[in-house]
C-alpha positions as CSV (number, residue, x, y, z in Angstrom):
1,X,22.0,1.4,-32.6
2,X,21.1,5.0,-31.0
3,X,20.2,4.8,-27.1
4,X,16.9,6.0,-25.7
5,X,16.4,6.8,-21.9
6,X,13.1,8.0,-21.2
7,X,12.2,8.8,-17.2
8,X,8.8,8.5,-16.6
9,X,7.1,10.7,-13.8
10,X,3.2,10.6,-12.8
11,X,0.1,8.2,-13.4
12,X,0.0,5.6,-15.3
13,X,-1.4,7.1,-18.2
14,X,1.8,8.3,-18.3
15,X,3.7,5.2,-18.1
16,X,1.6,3.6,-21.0
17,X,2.2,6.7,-22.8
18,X,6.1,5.6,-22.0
19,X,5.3,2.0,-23.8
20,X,3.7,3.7,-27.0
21,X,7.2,6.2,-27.1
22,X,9.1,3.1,-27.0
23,X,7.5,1.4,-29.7
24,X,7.3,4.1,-31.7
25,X,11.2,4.6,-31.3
26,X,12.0,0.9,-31.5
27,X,11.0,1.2,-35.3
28,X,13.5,4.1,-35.8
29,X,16.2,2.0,-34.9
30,X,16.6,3.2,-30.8
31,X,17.1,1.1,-28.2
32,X,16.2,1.6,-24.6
33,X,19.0,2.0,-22.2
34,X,18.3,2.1,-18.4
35,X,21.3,4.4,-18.0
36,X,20.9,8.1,-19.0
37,X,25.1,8.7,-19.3
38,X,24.8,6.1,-22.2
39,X,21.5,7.4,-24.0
40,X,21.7,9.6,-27.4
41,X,18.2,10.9,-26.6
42,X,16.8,12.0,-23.2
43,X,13.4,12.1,-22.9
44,X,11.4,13.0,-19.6
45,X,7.7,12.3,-19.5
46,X,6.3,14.8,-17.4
47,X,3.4,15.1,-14.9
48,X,2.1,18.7,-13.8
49,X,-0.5,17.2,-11.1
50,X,1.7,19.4,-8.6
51,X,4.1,21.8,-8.1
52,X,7.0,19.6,-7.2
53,X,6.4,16.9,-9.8
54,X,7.2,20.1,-12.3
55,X,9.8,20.9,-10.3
56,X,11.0,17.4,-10.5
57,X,11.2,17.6,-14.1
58,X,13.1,20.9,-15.2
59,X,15.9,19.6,-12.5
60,X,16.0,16.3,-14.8
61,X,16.6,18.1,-17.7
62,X,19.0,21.0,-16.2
63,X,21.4,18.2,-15.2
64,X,20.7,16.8,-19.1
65,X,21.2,20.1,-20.3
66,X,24.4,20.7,-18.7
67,X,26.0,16.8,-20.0
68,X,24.9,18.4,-23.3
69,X,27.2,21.7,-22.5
70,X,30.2,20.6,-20.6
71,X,30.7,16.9,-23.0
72,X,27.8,15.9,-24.9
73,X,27.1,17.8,-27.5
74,X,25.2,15.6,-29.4
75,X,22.6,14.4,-27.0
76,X,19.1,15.3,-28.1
77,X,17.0,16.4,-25.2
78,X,13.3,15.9,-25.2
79,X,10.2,17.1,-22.9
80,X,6.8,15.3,-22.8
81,X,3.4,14.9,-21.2
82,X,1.6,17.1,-19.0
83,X,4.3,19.6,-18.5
84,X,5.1,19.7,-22.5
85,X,1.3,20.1,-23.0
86,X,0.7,23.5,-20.6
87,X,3.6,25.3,-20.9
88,X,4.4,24.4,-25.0
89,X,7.4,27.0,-26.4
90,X,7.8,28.7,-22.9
91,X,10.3,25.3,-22.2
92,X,12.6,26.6,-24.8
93,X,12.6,30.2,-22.5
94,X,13.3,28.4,-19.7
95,X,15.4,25.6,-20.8
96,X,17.4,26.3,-24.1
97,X,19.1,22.8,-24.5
98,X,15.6,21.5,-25.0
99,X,15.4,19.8,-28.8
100,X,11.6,19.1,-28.8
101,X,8.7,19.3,-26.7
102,X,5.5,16.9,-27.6
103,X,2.2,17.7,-25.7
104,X,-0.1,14.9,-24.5
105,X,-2.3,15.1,-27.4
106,X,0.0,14.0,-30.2
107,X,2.4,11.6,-28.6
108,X,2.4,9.6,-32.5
109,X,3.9,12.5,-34.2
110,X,6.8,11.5,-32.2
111,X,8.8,9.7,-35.3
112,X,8.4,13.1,-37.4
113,X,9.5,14.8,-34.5
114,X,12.7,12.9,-34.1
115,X,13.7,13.2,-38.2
116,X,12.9,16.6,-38.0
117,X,15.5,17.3,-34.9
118,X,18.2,15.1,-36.1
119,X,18.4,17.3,-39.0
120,X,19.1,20.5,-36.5
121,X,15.5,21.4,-36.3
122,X,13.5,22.3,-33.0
123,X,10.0,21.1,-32.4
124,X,7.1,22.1,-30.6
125,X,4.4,19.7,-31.2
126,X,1.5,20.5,-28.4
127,X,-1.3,20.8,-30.8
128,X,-5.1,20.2,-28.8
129,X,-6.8,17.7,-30.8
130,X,-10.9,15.8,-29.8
131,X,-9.9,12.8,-31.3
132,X,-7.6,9.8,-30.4
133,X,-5.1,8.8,-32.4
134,X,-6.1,5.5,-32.8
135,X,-5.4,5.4,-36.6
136,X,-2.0,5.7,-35.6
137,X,-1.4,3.3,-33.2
138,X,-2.2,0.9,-35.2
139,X,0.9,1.7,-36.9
140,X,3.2,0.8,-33.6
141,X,3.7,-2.1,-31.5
142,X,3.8,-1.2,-27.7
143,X,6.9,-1.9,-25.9
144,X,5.4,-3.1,-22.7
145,X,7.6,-2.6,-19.2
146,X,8.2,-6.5,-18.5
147,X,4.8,-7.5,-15.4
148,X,2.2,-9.0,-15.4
149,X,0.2,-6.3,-15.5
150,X,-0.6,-4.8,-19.1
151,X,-1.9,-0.9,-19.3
152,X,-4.5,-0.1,-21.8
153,X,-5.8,3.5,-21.7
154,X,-9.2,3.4,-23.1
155,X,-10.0,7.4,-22.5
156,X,-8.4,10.3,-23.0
157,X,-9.1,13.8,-21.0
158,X,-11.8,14.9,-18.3
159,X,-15.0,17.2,-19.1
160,X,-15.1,17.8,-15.1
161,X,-13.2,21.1,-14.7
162,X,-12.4,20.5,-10.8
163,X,-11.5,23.9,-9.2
164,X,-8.1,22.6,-7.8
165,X,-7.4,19.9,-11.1
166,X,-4.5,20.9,-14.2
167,X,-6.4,17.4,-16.2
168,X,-8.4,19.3,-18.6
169,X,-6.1,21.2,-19.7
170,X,-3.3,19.0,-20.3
171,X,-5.3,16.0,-21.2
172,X,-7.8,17.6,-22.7
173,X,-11.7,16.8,-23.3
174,X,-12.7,13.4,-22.8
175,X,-12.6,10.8,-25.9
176,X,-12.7,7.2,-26.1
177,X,-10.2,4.9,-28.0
178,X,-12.3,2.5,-30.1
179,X,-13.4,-0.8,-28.6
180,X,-12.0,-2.6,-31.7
181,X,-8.3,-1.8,-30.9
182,X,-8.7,-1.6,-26.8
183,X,-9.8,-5.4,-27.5
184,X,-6.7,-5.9,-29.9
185,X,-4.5,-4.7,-27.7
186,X,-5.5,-6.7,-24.9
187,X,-5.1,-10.0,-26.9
188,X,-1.9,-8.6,-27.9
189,X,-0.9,-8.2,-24.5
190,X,-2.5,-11.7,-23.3
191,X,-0.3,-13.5,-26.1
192,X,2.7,-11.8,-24.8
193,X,2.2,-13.4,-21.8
194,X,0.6,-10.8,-19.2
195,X,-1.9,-11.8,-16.7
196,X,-3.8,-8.7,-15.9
197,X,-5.0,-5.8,-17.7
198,X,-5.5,-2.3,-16.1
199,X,-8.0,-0.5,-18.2
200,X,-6.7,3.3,-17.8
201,X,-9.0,6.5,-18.2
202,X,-9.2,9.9,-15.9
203,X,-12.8,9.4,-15.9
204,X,-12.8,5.4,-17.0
205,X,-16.3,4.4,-15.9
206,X,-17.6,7.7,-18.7
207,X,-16.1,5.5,-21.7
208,X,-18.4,5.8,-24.9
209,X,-20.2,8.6,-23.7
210,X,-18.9,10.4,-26.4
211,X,-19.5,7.7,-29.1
212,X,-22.4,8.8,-32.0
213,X,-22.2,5.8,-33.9
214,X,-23.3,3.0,-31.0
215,X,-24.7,2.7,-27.5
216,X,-21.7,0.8,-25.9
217,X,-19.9,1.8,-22.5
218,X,-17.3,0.4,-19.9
219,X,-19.3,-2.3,-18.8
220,X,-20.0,-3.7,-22.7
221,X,-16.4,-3.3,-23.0
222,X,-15.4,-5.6,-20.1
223,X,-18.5,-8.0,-20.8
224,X,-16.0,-8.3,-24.8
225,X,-12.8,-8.8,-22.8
226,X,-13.8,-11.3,-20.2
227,X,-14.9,-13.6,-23.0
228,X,-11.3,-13.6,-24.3
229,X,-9.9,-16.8,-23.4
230,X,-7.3,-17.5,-21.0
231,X,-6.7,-17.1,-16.9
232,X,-6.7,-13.4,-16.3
233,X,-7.5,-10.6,-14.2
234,X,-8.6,-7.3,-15.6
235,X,-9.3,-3.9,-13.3
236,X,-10.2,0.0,-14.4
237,X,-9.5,3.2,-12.8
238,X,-10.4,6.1,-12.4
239,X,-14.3,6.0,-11.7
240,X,-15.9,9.1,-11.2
241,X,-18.1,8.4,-8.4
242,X,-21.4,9.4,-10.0
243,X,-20.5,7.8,-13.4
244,X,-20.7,4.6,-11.9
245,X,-23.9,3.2,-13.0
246,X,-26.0,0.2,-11.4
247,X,-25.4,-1.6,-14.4
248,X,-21.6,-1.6,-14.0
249,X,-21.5,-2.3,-10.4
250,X,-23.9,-5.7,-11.7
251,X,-21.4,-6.1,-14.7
252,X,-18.6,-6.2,-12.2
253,X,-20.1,-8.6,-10.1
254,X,-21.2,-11.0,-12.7
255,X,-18.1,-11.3,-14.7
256,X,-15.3,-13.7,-13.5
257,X,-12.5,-11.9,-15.1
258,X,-13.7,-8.2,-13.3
259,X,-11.3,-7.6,-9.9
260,X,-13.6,-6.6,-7.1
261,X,-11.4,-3.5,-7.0
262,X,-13.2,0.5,-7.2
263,X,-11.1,3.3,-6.9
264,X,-13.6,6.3,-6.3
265,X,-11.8,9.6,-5.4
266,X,-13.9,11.6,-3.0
267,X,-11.6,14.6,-2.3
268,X,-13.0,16.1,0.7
269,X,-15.5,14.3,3.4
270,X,-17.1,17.8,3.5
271,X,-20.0,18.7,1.2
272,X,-19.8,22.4,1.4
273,X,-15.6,22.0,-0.2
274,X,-17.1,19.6,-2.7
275,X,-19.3,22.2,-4.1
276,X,-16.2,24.5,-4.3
277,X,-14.4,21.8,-5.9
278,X,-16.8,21.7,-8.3
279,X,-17.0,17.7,-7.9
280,X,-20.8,16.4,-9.0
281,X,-21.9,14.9,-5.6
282,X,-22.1,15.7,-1.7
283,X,-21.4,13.6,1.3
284,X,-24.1,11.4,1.3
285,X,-24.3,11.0,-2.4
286,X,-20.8,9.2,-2.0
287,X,-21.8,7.2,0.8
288,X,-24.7,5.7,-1.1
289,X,-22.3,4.6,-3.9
290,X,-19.8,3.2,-1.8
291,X,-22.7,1.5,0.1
292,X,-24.9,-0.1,-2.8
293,X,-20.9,-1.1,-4.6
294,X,-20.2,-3.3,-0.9
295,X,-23.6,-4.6,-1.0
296,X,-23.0,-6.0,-4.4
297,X,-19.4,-6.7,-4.5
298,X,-18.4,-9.3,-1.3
299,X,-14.8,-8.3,0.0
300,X,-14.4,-5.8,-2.8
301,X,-11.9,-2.8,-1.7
302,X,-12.6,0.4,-2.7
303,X,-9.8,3.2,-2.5
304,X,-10.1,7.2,-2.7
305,X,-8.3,10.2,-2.7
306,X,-8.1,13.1,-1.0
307,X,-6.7,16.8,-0.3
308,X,-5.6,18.4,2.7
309,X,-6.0,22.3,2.7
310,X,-7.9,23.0,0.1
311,X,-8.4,27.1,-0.1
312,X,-10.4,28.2,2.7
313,X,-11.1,24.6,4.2
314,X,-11.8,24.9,8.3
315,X,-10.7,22.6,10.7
316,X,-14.5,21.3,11.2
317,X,-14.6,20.8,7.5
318,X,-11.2,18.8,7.4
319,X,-12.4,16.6,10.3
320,X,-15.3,15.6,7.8
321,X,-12.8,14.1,5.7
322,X,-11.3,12.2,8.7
323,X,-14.6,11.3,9.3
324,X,-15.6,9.9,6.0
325,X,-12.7,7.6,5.7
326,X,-13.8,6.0,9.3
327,X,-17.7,5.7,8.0
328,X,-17.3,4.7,4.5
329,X,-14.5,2.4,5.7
330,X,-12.6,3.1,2.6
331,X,-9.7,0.7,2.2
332,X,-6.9,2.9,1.4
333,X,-6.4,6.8,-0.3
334,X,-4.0,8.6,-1.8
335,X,-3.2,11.8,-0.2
336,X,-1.6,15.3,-1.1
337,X,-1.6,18.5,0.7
338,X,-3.4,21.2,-2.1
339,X,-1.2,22.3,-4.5
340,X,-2.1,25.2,-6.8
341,X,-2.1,24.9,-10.2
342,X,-1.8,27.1,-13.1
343,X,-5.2,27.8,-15.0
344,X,-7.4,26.3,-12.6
345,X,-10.0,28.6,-10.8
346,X,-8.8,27.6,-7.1
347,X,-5.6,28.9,-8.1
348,X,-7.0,32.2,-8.3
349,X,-8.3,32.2,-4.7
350,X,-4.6,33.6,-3.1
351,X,-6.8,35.2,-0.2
352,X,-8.2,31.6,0.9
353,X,-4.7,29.6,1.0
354,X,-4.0,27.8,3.7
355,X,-0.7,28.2,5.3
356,X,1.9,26.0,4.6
357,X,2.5,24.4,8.1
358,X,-1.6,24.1,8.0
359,X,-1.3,22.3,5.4
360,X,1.6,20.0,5.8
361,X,-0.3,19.1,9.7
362,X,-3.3,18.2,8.0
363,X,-1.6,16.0,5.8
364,X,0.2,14.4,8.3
365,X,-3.3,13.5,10.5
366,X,-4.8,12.6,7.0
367,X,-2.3,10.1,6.1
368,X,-2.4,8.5,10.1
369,X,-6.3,8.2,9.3
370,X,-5.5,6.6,6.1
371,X,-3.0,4.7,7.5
372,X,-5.1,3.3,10.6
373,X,-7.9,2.5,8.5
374,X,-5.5,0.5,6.2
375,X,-4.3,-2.0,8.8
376,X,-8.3,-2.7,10.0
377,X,-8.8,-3.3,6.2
378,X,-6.0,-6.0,6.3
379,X,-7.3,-7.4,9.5
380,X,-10.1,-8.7,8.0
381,X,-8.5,-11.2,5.7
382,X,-6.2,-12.6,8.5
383,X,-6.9,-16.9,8.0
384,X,-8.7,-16.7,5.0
385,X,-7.4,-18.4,1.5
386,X,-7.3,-16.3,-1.2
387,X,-6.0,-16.2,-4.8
388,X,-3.0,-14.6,-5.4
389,X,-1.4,-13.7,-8.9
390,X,2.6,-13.4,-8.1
391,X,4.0,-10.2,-9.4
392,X,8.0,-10.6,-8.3
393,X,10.6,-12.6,-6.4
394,X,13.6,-11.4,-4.3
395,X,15.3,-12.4,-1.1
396,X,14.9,-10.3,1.7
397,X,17.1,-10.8,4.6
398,X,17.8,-13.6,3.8
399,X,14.5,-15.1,3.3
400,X,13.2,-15.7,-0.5
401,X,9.9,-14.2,-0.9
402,X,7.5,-13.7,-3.8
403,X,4.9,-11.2,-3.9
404,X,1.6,-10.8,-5.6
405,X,-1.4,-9.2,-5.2
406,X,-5.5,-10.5,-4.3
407,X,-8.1,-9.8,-6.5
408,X,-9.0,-7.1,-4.1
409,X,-5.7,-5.6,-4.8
410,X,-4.1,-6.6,-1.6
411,X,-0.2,-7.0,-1.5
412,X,0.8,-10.5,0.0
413,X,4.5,-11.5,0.8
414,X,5.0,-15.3,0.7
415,X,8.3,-17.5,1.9
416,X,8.9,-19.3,-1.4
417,X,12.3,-20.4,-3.1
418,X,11.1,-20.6,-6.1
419,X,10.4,-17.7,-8.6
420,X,6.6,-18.1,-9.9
421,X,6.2,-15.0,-11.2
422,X,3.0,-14.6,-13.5
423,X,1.2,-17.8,-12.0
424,X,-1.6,-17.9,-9.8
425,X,-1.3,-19.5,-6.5
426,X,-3.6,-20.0,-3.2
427,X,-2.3,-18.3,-0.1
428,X,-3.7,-18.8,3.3
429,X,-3.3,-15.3,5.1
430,X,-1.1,-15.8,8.3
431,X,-0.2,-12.2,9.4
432,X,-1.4,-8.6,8.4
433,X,0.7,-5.2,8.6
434,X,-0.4,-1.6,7.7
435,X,0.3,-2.2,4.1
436,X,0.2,-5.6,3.4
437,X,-0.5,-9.1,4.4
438,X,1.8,-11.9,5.2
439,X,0.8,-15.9,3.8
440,X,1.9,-19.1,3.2
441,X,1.3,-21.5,0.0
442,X,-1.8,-24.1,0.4
């Protein structure tokens, strides 16, 4: 059988994008190899969120490429997601050892694409499309990274055109995956034996806004799935903050199955770079969701990102963001200095960029913030019992350990020597760090 190595950069949109290449590979007759030197095909599934993740991903396939020259001939060499998407035939300029490229919009014309290059072809495949390709999944079974968590992406693409974001036009416009396969998969996945599902979307909390057949959104959705039978978890993310509706914070509440988990990026703590942003909301609009979500939601974390040096941000304006981690008492963000992007309108704004070293020492005061706020998160839970689903087991130094995460998505280490990966166990907290807590088995 032919070897596939695929190496997956970005969200995890892109890693369930991985599974579905898998699958759709696994019925051609390839199987996965964890070791590039022994695959046939090289694929890299790109992300273009930043500069260095591109960067990151024509250094992959310039070492591919030269294997291919100096004593591999007969390596195929393929380029995929976000990166495929926006730059299309420019990646055979730039990198001639390239077989195929395939976009993010027609990831299931992958078999064709691979017949079609094994008899000397070259493909560009980066075709925009407003539809899923639902009809064609159902074509393909998913080969799942072994977890306990299980991926289902239930949107594709944002409407939102941030200033600073490449999503829109990589991803596309935002369409929803019919609820009648979203729910199939998830069974599939349940049977397989995965204890969480991750409902995956760039804007998840907008799903079925674009349906004309039916009035049914994200919280109908997970009101269908938690009646599925079985001990499970399930989560979403991304939420836009104003897409989140009173009836999904309720819905979230209610449901036994629903993680009391948001992740809400706010971007800046300033209103005046939210408006330049172009993100739907100010300061205090933010604050009141995050407020009416912890009034509803006991212990519920909620997690954010943001951007340090965003094109003519002041210092006053960046202390706002510093600010609004401390009031809003958000849990834990993601972080990234601003990064300019091709296409998007803040790219254009050369004359506002923030030095570099600007940058970078805003990041670094960010990321204490984030870091501070983290720990006094963790404190909170310090003697309290709380449900645990075990993700792994290792030893480290010499002590066997098993990890798992809350409900809340908290990361808990716990002494055990046995491995009890995938069950659910009750841990009494007995120690917190920055990014994680330490617990014992009741």
């Amino acid at each position: 059988m032919p070897n596939v190595y695929i190496e997956t950069m970005g969200c995890q949109m892109n890693k369930s994008d991985t599974e579905r290449m898998l699958g759709m590979l696994s019925s051609l007759g390839y199987e996965e190899t964890k070791n590039p030197k022994e695959a046939d095909l090289l694929m890299v599934n790109t992300c273009s969120i930043r500069q260095l993740s591109e960067d990151k991903a024509y250094s992959t396939i310039g070492l591919w490429g030269k294997w291919k020259k100096e004593a591999r001939p007969h390596i195929k060499i393929g380029l995929c997601g976000c990166v495929a998407q926006q730059k299309a035939k420019e990646i055979f300029k730039r990198a001639p050892y390239v077989d195929f490229v395939l976009g993010t919009h027609k990831i299931y014309s992958l078999p064709d694409i691979i017949k079609l290059i094994n008899e000397g072809e070259r493909v560009c495949e980066c075709t925009e499309t407003n539809a899923t390709e639902d009809d064609r999944a159902k074509n393909f079974e998913i080969k799942r990274v072994k977890s306990v968590n299980a991926w289902i992406p239930i949107t594709e693409g944002c409407n939102n055109f941030c200033t600073y974001c490449i999503v829109p036009y990589t991803r596309g416009r935002e369409r929803s995956r019919t609820p009648e396969l979203i729910v199939k998969e998830a069974k599939d996945a349940l049977s397989q034996g995965f204890k969480e599902i991750t409902l995956l979307g760039q804007n998840v909390d907008s799903y079925g806004k674009d349906f004309k057949d039916k009035n049914y959104r994200l919280a109908d959705l997970l009101k269908e799935l938690n009646a599925l039978e079985g001990k499970f978890r399930i989560r979403f993310v991304t939420s836009y903050p104003t897409d989140i509706t009173d009836e999904l914070i309720q819905t979230a509440k209610e449901l036994d199955k629903v993680c009391e988990y948001f992740h809400i990026p706010m971007q800046s703590g300033n209103s005046e770079v939210l408006k330049k942003m172009n993100r739907r909301y100010d300061r205090e609009t933010y604050g009141e969701i995050v407020k009416k979500v912890r009034a509803a939601i006991p212990d519920v974390t909620i997690t954010s990102d943001f951007i340090a040096g965003f094109p003519g941000e002041t210092e006053e304006q960046f202390l706002d963001t510093l600010s609004a981690i401390d009031e809003f008492e958000l849990d834990y963000s993601n972080t990234a200095a601003y990064s300019p992007r091709e296409k998007t309108v803040a790219a254009k704004w050369v004359d506002k960029y923030i030095p570099e070293k600007e940058k970078t020492e805003r990041l670094a005061r960010l990321n204490k913030k984030v870091q501070e706020n983290c720990l006094k998160s963790n404190q909170k839970y310090l003697g309290r019992e709380m449900e645990v689903l075990i993700e792994g087991f290792e030893n480290h130094k010499g002590t066997n350990i098993i990890t798992g995460r809350t409900r809340n998505n908290k990361i808990v280490h716990i002494p055990c020597d046995t491995d009890r990966t995938g069950e659910f166990a009750t841990v009494k907290i007995t120690d917190c760090k920055t990014w994680y807590l330490n617990g014992e088995l009741v």
